[in-house]
C-alpha positions as CSV (number, residue, x, y, z in Angstrom):
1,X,-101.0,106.2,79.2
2,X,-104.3,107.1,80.9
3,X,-104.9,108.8,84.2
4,X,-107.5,107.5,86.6
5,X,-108.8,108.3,89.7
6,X,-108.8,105.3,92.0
7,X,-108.7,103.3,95.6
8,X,-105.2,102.4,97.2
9,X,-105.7,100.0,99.6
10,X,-104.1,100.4,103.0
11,X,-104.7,99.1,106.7
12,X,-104.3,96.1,108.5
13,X,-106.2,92.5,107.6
14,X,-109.3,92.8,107.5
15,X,-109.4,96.3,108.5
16,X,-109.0,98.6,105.2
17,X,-109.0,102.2,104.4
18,X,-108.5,103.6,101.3
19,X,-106.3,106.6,99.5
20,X,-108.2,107.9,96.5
21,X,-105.1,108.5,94.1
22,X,-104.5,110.1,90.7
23,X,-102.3,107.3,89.4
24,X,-101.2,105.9,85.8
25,X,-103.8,102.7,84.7
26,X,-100.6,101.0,84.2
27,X,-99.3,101.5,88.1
28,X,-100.1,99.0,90.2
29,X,-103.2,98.9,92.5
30,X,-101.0,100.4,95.9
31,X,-98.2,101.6,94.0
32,X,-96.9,104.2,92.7
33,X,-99.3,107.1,92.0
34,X,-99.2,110.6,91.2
35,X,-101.5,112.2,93.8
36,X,-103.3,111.5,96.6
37,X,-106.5,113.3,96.4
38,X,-108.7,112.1,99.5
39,X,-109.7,109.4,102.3
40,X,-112.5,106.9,102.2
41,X,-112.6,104.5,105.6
42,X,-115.6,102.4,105.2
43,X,-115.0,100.8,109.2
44,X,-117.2,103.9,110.2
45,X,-120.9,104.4,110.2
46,X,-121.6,106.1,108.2
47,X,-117.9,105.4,105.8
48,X,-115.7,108.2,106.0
49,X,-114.9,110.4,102.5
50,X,-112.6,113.0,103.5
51,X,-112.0,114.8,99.4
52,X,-108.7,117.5,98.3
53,X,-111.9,119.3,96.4
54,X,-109.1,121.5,95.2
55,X,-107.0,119.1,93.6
56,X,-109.6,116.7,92.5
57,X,-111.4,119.5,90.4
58,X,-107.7,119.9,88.7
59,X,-107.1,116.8,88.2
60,X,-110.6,116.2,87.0
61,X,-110.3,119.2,84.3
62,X,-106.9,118.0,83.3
63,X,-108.4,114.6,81.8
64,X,-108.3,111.9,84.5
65,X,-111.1,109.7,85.0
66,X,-112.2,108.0,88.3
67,X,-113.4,104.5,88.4
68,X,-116.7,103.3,88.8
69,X,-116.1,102.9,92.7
70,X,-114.4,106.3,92.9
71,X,-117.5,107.9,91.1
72,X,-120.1,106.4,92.7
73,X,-118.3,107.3,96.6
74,X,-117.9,111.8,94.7
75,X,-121.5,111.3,93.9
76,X,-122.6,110.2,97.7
77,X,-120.2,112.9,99.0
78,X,-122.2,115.5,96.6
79,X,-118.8,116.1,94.5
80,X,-119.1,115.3,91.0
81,X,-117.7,112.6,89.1
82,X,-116.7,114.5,85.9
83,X,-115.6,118.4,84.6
């Protein structure tokens, strides 16, 4: 079982935010995860990235990988992508 770092996606239509979750690759895309590690709302200008810089650093050094979508939104909010 691997551990990634992805996007939930929550909202109404056609109005989306996103949790960034620690979750199994085997959950599904908004279910059950392990921890919610920050907030990205692309409906403002600039998108929103609100990170758990804490959390994500442990979860980071405890193996878990983020998607290429989850990297490339750490690397605009100056976090990086990997331990």
């Amino acid at each position: 079982m691997a551990v990634k770092i992805r996007l939930a996606r929550h909202g109404s239509k056609k109005r989306p935010f996103y949790r960034i979750v620690v979750a199994s690759s085997e959950a599904p895309r908004d279910g059950r995860y392990i921890d919610q590690v920050g907030i990205y709302d692309p409906g403002h200008e600039p998108a929103r990235v609100e990170l758990k810089n804490d959390k994500l650093a442990a979860w980071l050094a405890k193996g878990a990988r983020p998607t290429q979508t989850v990297a490339q939104i750490l690397r605009r909010a100056g976090t990086p992508a990997s331990a």
